[in-house]
C-alpha positions, -999 to 999 in steps of 0.1 A, spaced: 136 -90 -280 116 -79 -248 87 -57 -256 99 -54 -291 72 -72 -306 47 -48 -291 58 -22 -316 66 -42 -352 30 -58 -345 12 -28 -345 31 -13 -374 29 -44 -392 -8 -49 -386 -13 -15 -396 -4 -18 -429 -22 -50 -431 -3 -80 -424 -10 -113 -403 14 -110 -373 26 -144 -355 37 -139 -321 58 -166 -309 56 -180 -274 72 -159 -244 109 -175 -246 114 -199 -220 140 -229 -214 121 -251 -242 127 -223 -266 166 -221 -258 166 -255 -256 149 -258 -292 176 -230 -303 210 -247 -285 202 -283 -305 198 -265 -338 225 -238 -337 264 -233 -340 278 -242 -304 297 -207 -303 270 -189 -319 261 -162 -293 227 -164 -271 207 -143 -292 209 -160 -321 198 -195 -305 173 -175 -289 160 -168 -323 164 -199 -337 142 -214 -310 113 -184 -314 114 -194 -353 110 -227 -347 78 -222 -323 66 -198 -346 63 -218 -374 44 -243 -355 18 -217 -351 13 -213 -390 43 -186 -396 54 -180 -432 76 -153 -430 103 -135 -406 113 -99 -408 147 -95 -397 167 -64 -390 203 -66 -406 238 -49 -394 268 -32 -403 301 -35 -385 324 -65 -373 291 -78 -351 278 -109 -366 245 -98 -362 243 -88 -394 247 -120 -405 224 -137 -385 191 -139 -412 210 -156 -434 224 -178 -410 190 -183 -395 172 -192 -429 199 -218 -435 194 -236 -403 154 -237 -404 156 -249 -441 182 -275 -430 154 -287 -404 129 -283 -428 110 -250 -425 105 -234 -456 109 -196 -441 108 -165 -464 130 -142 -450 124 -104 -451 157 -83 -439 153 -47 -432 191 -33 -435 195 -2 -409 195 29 -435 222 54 -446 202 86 -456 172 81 -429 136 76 -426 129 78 -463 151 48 -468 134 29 -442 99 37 -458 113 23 -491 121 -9 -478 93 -15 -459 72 -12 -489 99 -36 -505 86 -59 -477 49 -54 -478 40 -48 -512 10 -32 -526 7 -9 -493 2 27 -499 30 49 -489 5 68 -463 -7 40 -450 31 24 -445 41 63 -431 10 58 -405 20 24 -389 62 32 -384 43 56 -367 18 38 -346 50 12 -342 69 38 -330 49 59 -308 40 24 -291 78 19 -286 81 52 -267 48 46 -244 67 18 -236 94 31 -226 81 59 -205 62 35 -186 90 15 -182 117 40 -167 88 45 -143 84 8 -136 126 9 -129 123 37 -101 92 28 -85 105 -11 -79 129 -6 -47 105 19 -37 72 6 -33 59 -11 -2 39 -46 -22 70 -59 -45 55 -67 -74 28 -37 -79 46 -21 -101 52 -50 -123 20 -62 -128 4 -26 -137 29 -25 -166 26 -60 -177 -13 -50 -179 -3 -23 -196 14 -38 -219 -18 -57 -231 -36 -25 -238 -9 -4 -253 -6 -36 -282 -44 -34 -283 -44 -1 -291 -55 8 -328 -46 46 -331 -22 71 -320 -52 83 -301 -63 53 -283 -26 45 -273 -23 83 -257 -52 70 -234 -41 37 -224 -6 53 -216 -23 83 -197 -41 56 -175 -16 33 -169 12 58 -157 -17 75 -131 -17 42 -119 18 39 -117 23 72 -101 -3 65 -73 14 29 -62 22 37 -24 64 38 -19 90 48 7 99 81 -5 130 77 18 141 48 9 182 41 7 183 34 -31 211 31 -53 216 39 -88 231 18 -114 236 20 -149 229 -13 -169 249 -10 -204 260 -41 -230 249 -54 -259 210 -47 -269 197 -82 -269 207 -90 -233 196 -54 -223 161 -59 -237 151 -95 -237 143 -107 -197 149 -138 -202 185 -139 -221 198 -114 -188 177 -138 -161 155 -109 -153 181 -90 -138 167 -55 -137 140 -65 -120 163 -88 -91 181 -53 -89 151 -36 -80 145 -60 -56 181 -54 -38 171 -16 -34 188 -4 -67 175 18 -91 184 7 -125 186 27 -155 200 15 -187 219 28 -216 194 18 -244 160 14 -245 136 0 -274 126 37 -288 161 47 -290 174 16 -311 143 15 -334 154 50 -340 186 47 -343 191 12 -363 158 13 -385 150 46 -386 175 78 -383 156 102 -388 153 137 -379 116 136 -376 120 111 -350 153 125 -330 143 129 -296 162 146 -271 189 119 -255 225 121 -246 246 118 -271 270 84 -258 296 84 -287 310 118 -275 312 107 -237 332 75 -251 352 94 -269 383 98 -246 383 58 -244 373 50 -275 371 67 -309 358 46 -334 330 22 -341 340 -13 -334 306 -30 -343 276 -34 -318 272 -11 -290 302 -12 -273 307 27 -278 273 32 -262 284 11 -233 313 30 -221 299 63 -232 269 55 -212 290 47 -184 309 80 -181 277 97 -183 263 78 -156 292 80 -137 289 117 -140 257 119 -129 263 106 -98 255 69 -102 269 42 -77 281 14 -100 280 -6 -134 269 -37 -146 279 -43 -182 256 -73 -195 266 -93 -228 264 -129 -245 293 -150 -241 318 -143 -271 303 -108 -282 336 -93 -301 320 -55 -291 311 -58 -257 345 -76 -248 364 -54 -266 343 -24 -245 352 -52 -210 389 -43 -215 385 -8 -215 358 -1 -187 389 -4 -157 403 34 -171 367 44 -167 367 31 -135 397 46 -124 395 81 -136 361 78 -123 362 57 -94 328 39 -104 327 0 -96 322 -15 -129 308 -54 -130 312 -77 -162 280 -104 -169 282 -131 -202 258 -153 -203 251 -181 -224 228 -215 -220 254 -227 -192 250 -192 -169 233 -205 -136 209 -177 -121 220 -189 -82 255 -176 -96 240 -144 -108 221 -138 -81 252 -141 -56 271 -118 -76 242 -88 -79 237 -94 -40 278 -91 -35 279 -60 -60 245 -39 -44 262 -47 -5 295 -37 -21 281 -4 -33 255 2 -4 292 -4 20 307 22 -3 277 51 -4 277 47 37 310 54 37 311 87 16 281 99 35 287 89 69 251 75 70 245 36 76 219 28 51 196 5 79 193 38 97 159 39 79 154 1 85 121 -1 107 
């Protein structure tokens, strides 16, 4: 899921296990996970299916797997996933972490479930490292995101954090991860950009797979950047391991609290994140943002039942909101018409509450 594996691998390795990274996910890996799943399964679990399948041709023996709660059928989906692979042959052990009800102390406890004869120190110290990673991450990331319709050479931005990336997962310490972050965000903040460019803001909200994983949403943040848009999203990989795996206190960090902006709309949990996504999008729309893109897997119960509420949020706030499934049949020349149609749309819209034609600074 994205940069996930970044932050499990270092915990994991921490404590001492033998971490198998699969493959980057590409068409072969869908392809691997559409031929082996339920047709109306949704992406991410085909996804997974495929990643399992490459691992274990790298020597895998085991998957950790976080579980769910709710009417999402995520929380479903390691048992469903060690059925398949033993139907096709692959002898998985599966290890499911179930999000905790009384916090981090909880999550400790099951961890050691998973690992064994670990010390309790020693498991305290790599959530740790896995976490701290996950927030490096992230801060170089919301960087990357404002920086990309900025900066003069497309693509500078990008490549710094892929690199950085590489060093934050070879970091060993809390200390050694401090200074690859430090480095890699001075070279961020020195990447030569158009302080003036005409950029606009939208928020990206939906379900957490196709928020995080690049390849289930077709890249899309980044072809945003590209249009000139600034795009911010409603959940980023610190905040779920925090939330889902963790809740904890010791690990709160100051963020806006999206269940109370959704409350006018919606009131109760309904499974996934579809109170994040329209709680997300009032706060966005409150802070001034131009527009919406809500991004999901075809047939996601949560995120359609947030679709059918987002048009009161659009008219009591009068913030253009854009709906996005995707599945193995979602073209990207279809995608990419739509994202051009919805940045003009909102550039149109921004000129005309100004007064100011955004190719003024064109040249």
């Amino acid at each position: 899921m994205g940069n996930t594996w970044v932050a499990l691998k270092g915990m994991l390795e921490y404590i001492g296990l033998e971490v198998i990274v699969p493959p980057i996910t590409t068409k072969k890996t869908l392809t691997l996970g559409v031929q082996n799943s339920p047709e109306f399964a949704c992406l991410p679990l085909k996804i997974n299916i495929g990643n399992f399948i490459e691992a274990k041709e790298l020597g895998a023996e085991a998957f950790v797997m976080a579980g769910g709660t709710g009417p999402c059928r995520f929380g479903l989906y390691a048992q469903l996933e060690k059925e398949i692979l033993l139907d096709l042959g692959y002898d998985y052990k599966s290890l499911v972490i179930e999000p905790p009800e009384s916090g981090y102390w909880q999550f400790i406890k099951r961890v050691k479930d998973v690992v064994g004869n670990v010390s309790w120190w020693r498991i305290m110290k790599g959530v740790h490292l896995g976490y701290k990673k996950a927030i490096a991450i992230d801060n170089l990331e919301k960087v990357v995101q404002e920086i990309r319709p900025r900066e003069f050479e497309k693509g500078t931005a990008d490549r710094i954090f892929e690199y950085a990336l590489l060093t934050i997962d070879g970091a060993k310490n809390v200390d050694d991860l401090q200074e690859v972050h430090t480095l890699a965000m001075e070279k961020l903040l020195h990447i030569p950009k158009d302080e003036f460019a005409d950029v606009i803001r939208i928020g990206l909200v939906g379900e957490i797979y196709t928020l995080l994983e690049p390849f289930a949403n077709m890249n899309i943040e980044k072809k945003l950047g590209c249009l000139g848009a600034h795009v911010t999203r409603s959940m980023y990989l610190s905040d779920w391991v925090g939330e889902h795996l963790l809740s904890s206190v010791i690990f709160k960090r100051n963020h806006i609290n999206f269940k109370e902006y959704a409350k006018p709309f919606m009131n109760h949990f309904v499974g996934g994140h579809a109170l994040e996504s329209i709680g997300a999008s009032v706060a966005f729309a409150k802070e001034g943002y131009d527009g919406i893109i809500q991004v999901a897997p075809l047939t996601c119960m949560p995120e359609i039942v947030a679709h059918n509420i987002f048009p009161r949020v659009t008219e009591k706030y009068e913030i253009p909101v854009i709906n996005i499934y995707v599945d193995e049949q979602t073209g990207e020349e279809g995608l990419n018409t739509r994202l051009e149609a919805f940045v003009d749309l909102l550039k149109a819209k921004k000129t005309a509450l100004t007064g100011k034609n955004h190719y003024d600074t064109i040249g």
